[in-house]
PDB file with one MODEL, atoms N, CA, C and O in Angstrom:
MODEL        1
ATOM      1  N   UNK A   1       0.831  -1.178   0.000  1.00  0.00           N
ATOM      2  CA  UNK A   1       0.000   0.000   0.000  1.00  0.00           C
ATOM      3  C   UNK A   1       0.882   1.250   0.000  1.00  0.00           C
ATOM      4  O   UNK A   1       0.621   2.338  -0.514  1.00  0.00           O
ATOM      5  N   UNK A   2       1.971   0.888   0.671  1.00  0.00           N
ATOM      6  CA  UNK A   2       2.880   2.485   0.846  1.00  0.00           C
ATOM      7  C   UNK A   2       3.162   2.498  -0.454  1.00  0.00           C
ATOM      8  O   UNK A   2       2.718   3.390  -1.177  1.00  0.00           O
ATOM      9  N   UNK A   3       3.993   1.436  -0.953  1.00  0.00           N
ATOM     10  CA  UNK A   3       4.501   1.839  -2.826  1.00  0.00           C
ATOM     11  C   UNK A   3       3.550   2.315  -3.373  1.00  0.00           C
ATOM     12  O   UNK A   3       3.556   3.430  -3.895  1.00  0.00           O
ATOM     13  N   UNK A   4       2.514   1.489  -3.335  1.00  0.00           N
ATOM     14  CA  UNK A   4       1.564   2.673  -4.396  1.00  0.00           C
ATOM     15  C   UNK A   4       1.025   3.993  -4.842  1.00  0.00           C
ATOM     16  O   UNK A   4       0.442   4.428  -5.835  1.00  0.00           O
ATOM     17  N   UNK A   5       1.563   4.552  -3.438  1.00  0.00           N
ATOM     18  CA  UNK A   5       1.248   6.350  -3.205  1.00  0.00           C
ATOM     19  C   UNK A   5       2.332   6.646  -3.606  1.00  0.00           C
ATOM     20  O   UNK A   5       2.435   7.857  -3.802  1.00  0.00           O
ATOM     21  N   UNK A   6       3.456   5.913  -3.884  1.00  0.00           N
ATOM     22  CA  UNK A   6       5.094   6.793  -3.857  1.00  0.00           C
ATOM     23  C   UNK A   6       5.588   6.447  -5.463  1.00  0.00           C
ATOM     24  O   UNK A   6       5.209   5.508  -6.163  1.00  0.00           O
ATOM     25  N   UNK A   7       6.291   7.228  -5.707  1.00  0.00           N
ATOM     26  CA  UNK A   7       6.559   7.597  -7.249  1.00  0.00           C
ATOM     27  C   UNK A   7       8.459   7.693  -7.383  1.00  0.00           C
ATOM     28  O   UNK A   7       9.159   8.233  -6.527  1.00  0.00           O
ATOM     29  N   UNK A   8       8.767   7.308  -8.126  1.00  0.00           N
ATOM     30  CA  UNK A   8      10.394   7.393  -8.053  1.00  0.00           C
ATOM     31  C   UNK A   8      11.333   6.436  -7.697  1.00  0.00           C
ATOM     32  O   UNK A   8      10.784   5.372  -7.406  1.00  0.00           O
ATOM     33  N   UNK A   9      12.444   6.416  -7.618  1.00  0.00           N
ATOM     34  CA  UNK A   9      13.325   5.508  -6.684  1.00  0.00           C
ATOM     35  C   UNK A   9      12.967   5.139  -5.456  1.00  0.00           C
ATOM     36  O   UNK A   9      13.643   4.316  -4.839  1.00  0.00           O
ATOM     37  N   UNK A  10      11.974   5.637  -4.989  1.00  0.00           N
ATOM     38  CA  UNK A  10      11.967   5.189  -3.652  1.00  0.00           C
ATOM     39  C   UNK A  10      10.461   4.391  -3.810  1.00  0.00           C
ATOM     40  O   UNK A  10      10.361   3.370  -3.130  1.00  0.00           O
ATOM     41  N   UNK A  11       9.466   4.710  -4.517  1.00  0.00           N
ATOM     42  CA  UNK A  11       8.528   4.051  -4.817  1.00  0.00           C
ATOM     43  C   UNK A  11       8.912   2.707  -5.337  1.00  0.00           C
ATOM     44  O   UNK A  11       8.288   1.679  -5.072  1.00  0.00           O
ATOM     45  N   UNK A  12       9.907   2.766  -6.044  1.00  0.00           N
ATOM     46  CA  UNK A  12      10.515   1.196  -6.982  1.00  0.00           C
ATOM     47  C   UNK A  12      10.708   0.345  -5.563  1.00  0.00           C
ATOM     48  O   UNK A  12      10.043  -0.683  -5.435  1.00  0.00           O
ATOM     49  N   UNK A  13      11.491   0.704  -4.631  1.00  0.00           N
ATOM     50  CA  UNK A  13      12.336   0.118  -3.547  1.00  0.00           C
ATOM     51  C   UNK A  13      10.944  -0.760  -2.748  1.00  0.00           C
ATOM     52  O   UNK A  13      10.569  -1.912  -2.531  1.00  0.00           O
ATOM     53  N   UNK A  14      10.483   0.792  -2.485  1.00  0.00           N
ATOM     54  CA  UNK A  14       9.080   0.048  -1.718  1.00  0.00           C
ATOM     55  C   UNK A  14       8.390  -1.412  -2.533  1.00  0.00           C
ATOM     56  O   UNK A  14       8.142  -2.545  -2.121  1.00  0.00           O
ATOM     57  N   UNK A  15       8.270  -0.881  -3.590  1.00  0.00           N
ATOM     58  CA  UNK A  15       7.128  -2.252  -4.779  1.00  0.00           C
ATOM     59  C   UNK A  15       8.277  -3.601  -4.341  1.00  0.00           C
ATOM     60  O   UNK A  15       7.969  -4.754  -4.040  1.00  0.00           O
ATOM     61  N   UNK A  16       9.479  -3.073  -4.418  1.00  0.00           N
ATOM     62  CA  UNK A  16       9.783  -4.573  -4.736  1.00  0.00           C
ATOM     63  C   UNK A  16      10.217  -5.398  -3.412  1.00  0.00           C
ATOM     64  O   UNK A  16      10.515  -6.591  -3.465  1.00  0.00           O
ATOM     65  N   UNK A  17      10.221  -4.569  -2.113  1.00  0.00           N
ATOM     66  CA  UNK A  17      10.341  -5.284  -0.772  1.00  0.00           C
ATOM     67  C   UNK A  17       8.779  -5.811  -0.611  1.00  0.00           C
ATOM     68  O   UNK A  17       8.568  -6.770   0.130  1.00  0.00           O
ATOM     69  N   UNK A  18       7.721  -5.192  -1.293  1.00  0.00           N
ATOM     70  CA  UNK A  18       6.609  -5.540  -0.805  1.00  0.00           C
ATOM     71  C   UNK A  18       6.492  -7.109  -0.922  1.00  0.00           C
ATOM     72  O   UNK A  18       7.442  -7.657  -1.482  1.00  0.00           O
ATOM     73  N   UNK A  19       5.325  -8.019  -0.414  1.00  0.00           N
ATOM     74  CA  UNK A  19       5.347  -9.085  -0.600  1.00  0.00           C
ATOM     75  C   UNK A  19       4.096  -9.307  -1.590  1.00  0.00           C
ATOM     76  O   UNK A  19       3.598 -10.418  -1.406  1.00  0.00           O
ATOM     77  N   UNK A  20       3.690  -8.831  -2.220  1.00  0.00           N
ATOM     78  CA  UNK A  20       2.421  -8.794  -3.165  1.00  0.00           C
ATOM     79  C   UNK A  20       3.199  -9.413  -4.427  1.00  0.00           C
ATOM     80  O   UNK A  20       2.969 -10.389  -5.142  1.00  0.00           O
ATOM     81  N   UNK A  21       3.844  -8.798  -4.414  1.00  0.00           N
ATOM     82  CA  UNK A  21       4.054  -9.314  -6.493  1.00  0.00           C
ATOM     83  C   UNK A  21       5.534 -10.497  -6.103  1.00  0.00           C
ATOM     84  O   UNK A  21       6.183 -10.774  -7.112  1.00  0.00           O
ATOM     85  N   UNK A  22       5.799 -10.837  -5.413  1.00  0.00           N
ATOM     86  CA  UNK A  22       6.330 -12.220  -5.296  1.00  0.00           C
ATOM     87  C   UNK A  22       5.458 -12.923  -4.760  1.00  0.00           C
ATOM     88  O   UNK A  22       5.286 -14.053  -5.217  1.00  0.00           O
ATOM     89  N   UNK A  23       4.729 -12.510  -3.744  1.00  0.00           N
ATOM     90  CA  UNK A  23       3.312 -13.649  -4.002  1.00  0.00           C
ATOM     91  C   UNK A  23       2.692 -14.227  -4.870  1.00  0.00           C
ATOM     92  O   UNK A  23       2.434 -15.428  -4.937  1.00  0.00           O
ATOM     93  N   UNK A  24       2.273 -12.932  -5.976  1.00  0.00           N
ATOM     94  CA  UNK A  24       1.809 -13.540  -6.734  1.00  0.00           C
ATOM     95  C   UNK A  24       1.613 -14.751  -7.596  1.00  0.00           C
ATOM     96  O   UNK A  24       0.775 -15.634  -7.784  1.00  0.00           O
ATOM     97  N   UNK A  25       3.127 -14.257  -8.155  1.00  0.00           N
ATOM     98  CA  UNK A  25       4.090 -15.035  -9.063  1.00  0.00           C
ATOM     99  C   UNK A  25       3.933 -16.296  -8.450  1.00  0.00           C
ATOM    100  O   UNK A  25       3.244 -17.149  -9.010  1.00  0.00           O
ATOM    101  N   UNK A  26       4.521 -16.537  -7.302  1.00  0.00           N
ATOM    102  CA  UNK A  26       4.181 -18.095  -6.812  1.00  0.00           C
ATOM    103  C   UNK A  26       2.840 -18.352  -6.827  1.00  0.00           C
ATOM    104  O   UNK A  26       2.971 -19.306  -7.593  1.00  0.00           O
ATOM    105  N   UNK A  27       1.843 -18.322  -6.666  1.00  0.00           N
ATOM    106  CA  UNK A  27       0.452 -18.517  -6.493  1.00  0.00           C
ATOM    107  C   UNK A  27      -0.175 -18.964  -8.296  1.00  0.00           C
ATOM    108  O   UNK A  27      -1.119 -19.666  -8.658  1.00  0.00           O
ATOM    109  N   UNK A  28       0.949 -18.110  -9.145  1.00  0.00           N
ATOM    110  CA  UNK A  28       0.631 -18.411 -10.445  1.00  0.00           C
ATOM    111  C   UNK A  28       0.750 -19.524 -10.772  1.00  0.00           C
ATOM    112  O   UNK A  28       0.102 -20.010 -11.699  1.00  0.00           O
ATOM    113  N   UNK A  29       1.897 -20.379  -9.841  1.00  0.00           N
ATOM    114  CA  UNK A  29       2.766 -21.443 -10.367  1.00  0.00           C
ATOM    115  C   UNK A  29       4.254 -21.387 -10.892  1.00  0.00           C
ATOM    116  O   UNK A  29       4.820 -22.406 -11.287  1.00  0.00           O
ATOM    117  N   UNK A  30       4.965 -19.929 -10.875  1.00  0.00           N
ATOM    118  CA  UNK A  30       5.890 -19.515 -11.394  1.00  0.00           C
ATOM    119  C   UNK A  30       6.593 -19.252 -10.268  1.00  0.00           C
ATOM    120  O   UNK A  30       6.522 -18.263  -9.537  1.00  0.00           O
ATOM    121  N   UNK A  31       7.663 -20.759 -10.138  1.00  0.00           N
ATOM    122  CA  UNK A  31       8.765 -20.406  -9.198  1.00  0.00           C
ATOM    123  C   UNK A  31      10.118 -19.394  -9.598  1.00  0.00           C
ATOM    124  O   UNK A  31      11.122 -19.949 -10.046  1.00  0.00           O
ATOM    125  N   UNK A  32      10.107 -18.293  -9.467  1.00  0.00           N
ATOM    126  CA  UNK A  32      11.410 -17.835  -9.883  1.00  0.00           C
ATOM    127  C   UNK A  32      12.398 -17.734  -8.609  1.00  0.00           C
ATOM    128  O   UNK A  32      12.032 -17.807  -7.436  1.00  0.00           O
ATOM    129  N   UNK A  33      13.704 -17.555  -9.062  1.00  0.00           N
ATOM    130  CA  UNK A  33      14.419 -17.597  -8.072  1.00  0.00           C
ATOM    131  C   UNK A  33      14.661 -16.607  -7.305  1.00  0.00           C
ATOM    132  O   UNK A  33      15.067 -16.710  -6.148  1.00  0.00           O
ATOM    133  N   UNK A  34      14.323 -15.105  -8.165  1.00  0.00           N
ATOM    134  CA  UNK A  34      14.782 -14.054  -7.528  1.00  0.00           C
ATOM    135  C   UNK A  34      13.435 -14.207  -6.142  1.00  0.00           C
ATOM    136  O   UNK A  34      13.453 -13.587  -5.078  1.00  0.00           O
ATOM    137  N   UNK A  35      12.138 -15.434  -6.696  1.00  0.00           N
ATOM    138  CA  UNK A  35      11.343 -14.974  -5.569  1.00  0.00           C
ATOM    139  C   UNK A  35      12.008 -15.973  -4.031  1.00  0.00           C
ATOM    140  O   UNK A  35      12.392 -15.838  -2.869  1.00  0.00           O
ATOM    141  N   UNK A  36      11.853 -16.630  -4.736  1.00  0.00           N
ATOM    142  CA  UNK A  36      12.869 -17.765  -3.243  1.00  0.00           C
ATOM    143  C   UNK A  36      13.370 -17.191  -3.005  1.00  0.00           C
ATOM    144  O   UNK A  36      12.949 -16.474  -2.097  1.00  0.00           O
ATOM    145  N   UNK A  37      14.914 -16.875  -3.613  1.00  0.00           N
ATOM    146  CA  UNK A  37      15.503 -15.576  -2.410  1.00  0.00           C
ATOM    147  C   UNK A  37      15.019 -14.704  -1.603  1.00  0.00           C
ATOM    148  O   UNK A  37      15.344 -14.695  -0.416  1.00  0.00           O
ATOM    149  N   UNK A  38      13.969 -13.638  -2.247  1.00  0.00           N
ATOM    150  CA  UNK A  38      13.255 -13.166  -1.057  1.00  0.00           C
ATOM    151  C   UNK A  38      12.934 -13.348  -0.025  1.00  0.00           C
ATOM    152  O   UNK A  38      13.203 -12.684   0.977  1.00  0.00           O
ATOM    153  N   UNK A  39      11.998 -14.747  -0.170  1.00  0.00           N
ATOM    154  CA  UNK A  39      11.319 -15.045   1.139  1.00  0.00           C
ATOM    155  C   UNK A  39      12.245 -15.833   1.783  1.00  0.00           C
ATOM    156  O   UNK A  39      12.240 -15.673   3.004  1.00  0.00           O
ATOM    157  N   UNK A  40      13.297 -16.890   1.222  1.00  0.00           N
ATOM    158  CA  UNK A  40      14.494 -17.293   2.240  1.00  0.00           C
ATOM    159  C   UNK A  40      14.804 -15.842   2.784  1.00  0.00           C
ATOM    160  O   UNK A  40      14.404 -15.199   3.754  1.00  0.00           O
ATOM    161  N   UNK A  41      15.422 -15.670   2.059  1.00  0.00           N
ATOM    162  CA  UNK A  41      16.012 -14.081   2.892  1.00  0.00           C
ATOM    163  C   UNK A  41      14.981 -13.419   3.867  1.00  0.00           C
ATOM    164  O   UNK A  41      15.640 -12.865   4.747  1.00  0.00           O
ATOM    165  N   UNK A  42      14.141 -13.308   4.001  1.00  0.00           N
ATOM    166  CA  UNK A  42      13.004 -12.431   5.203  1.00  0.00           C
ATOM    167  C   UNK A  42      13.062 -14.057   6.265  1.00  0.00           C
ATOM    168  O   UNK A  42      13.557 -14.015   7.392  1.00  0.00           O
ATOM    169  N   UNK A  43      12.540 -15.259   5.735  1.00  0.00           N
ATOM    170  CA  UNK A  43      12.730 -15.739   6.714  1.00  0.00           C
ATOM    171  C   UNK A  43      13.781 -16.294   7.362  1.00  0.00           C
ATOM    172  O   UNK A  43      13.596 -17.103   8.271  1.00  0.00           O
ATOM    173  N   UNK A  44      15.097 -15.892   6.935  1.00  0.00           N
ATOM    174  CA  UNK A  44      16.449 -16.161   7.696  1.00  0.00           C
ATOM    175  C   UNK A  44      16.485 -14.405   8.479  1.00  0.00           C
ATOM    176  O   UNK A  44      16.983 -14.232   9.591  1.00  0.00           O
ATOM    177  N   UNK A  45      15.995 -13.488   7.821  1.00  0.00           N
ATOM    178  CA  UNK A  45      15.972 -12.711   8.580  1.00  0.00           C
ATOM    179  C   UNK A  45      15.120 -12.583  10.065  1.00  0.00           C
ATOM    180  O   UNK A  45      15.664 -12.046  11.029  1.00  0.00           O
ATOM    181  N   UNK A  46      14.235 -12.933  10.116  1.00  0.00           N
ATOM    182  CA  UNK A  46      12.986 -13.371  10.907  1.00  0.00           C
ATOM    183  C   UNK A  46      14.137 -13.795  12.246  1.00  0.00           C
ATOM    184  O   UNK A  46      14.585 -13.314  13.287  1.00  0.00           O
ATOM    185  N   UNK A  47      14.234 -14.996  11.417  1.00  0.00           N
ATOM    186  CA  UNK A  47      14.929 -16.325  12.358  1.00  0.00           C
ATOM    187  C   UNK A  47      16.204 -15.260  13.329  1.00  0.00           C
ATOM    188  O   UNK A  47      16.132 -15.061  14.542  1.00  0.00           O
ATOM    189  N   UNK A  48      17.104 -14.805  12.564  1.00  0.00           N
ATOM    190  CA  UNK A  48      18.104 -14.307  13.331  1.00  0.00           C
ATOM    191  C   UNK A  48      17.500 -13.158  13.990  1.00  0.00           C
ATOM    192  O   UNK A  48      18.304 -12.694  14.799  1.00  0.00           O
ATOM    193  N   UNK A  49      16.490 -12.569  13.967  1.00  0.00           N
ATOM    194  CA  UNK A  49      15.842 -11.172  14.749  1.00  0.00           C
ATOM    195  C   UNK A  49      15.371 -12.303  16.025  1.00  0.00           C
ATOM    196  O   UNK A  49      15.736 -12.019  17.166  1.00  0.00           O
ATOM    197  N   UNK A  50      14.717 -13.332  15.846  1.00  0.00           N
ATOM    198  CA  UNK A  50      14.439 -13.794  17.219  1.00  0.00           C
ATOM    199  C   UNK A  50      15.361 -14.210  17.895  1.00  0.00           C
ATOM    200  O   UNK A  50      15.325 -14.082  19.119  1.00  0.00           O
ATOM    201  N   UNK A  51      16.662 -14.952  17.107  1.00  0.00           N
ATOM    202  CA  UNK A  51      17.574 -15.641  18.342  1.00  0.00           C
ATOM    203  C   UNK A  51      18.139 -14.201  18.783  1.00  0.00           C
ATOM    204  O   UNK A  51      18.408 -14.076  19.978  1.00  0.00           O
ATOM    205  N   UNK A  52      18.296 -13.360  18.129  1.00  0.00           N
ATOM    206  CA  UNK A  52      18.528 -12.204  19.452  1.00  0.00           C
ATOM    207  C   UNK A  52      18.131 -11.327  19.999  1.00  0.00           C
ATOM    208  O   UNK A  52      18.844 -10.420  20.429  1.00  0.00           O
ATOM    209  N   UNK A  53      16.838 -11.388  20.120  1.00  0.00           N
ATOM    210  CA  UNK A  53      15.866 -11.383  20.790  1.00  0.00           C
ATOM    211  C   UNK A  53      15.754 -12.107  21.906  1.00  0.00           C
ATOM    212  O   UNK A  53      15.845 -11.589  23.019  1.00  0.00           O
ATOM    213  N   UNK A  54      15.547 -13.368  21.718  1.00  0.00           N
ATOM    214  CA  UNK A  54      15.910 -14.506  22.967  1.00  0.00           C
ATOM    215  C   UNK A  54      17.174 -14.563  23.550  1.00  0.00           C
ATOM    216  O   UNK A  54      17.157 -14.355  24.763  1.00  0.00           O
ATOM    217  N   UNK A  55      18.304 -14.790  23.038  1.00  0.00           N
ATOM    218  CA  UNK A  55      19.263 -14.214  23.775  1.00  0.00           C
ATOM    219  C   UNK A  55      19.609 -12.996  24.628  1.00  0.00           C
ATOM    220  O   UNK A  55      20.244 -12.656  25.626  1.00  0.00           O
ATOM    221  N   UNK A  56      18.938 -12.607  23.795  1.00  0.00           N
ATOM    222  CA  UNK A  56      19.359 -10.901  25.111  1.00  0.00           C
ATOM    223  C   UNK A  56      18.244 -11.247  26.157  1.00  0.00           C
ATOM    224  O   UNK A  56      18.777 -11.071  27.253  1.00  0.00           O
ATOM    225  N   UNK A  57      16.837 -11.692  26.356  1.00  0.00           N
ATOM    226  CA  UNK A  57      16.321 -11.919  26.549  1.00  0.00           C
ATOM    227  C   UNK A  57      16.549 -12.737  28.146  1.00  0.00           C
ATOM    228  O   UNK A  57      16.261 -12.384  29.289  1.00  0.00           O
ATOM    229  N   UNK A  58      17.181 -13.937  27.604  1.00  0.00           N
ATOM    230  CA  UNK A  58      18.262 -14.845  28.569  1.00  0.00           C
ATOM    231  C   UNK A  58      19.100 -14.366  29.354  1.00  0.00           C
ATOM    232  O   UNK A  58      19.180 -14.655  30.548  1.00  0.00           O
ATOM    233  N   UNK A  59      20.142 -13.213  28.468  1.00  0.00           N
ATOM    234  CA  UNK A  59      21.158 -12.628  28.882  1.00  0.00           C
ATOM    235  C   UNK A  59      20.973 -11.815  30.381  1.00  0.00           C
ATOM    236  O   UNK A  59      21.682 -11.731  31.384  1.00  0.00           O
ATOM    237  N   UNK A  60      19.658 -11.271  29.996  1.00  0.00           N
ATOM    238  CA  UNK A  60      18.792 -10.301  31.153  1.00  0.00           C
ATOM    239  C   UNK A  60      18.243 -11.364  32.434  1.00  0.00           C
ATOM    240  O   UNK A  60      17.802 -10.719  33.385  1.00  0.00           O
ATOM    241  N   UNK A  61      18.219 -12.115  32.527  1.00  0.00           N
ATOM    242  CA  UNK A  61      17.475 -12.772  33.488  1.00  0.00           C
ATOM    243  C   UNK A  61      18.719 -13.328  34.175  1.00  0.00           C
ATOM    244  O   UNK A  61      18.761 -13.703  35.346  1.00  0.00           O
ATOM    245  N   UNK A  62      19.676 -13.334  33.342  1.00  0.00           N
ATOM    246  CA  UNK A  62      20.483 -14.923  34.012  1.00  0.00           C
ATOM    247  C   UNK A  62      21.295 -14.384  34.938  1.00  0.00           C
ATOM    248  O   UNK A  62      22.019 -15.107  35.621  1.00  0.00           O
TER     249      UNK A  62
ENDMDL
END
């Protein structure tokens, strides 16, 4: 929704972090790779935002 109000280089940036049009594409049946990367990439990102999260988490209690 934000890309769509925004126009320019920074509108491009927004469209293509969004998760809409690599959704799509998979939902079509069209595995591309640049889309796997994406979502590996957000969910390895994910993953490492929680272990330190939980670690500090730990760190604080112990």
């Amino acid at each position: 929704m934000l890309a769509g109000g925004m126009s320019g280089m920074l509108g491009g940036i927004f469209q293509y972090l969004s998760f809409q049009p690599h959704y799509e594409s998979l939902t079509r049946g069209v595995i591309d790779s640049k889309d796997v990367i994406y979502f590996g990439s957000f969910a390895t990102f994910c993953l490492v935002l929680a272990h330190a999260v939980l670690s500090r988490r730990n760190a604080i209690d112990a």
